[in-house]
N, C-alpha and C positions, 0 to 999 in steps of 0.2 A: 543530267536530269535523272532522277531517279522515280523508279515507277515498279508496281509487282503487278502481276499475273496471278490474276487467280479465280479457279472457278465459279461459274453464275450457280446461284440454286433458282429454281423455280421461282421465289419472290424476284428475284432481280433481272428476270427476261426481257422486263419493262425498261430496265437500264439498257440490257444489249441492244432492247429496238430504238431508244433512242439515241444510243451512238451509232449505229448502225444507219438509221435516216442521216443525222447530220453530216455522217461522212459522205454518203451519195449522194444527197442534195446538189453537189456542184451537175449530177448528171443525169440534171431533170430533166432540163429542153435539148441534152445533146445528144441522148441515144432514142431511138426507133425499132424495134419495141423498147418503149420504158423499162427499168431495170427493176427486177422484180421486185429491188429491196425496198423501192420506192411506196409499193401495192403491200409489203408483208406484213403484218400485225403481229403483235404478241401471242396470241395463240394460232397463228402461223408457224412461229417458231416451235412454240411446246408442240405442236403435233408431230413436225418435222425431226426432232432430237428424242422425245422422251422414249422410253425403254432401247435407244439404240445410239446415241451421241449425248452431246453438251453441248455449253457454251461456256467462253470465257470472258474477263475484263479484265483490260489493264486498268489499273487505278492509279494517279499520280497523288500522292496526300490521299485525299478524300473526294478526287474527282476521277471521274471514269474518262477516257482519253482514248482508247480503243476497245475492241471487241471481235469475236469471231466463233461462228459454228460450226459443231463438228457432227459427226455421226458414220459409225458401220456398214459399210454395206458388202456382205461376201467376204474377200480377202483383202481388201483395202478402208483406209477410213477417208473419207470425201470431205473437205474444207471447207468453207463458204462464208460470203459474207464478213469477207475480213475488213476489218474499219480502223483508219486512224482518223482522229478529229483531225482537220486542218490544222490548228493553232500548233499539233503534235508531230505533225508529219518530219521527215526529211532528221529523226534522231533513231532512227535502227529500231522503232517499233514494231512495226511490218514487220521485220526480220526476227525480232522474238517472239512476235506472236507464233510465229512458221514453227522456228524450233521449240516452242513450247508445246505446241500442238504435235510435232514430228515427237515428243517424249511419251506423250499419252497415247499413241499409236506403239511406237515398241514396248510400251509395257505392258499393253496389251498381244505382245508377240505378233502385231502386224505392222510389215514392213514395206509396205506402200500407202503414198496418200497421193490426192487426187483433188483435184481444184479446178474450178470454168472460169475462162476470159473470155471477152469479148473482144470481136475483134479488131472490131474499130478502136478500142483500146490500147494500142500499141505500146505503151510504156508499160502498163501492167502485165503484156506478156514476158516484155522484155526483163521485165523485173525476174517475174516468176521461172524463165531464162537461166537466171544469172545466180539464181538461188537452190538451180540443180532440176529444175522440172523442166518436162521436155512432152509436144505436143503427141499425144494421144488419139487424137477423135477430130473430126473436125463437124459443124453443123452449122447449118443456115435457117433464119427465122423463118415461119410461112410468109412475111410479106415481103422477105427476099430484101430486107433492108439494111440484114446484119445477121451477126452468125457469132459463134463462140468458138472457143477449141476448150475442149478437155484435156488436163494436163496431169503427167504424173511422175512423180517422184519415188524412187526405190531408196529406201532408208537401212542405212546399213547395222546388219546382227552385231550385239559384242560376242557373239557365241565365236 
């Protein structure tokens, strides 16, 4: 399969939120609190990114297929919202969105990035695992139904 990566501008936020719904949609009735991405709007996102992150899209041909945001914060840059369509899943999308994103953080000379799981999610921690990120932080919702970890990743200088 062949697919590119490449930055959202502001007109196309509209794209990221609705790759971004259709990939979480599987986890609508099964997380407690609901997952935010579920509640985020479009100019949820622009407020969340503009003058400090992005976002991107995978495009296949002329179809968008994944998604993810990014943005600064201090000495690291924090991930979010990373989405593969279903139909796309399980061909190493995921894992280039990671390392695409890991590129615009070192050429920005910052060499950590940072990512939330949920915990009841267990495969995506394991993923995020296996991908070099290692639990951070750990937090639980107020209605003590679920809980996330914060995860991070140390991206190595060519210096």
């Amino acid at each position: 399969m062949t697919y590119e990566i490449k930055q959202a501008d502001d007109s196309q936020l509209s794209i990221v939120h609705r790759v971004m719904r259709e990939a979480f949609e599987e986890y609508q009735d099964r997380l407690f609190p609901q997952s935010g991405a579920l509640r985020e709007e479009v100019e949820d996102i622009r407020k969340k990114i503009t003058d400090r992150g992005g976002a991107i899209i995978v495009w296949q041909h002329e179809e968008p297929i994944g998604s993810a945001q990014y943005y600064f914060q201090g000495d690291y840059m924090y991930i979010g919202r990373v989405s593969v369509v279903r139909s796309a899943r399980g061909r190493g999308i995921g894992t280039a969105i990671m390392q695409n994103l890991e590129q615009v953080a070192m050429k920005r000379n910052v060499f950590e990035t940072r990512i939330g799981a949920r915990k009841s999610l267990p495969n995506n921690i394991s993923y995020y695992q296996n991908i070099g990120f290692e639990i951070l932080e750990e937090h639980e919702y107020p209605e003590k139904t679920d809980g996330w970890f914060v995860m991070k990743k140390c991206l190595k200088s060519n210096q």
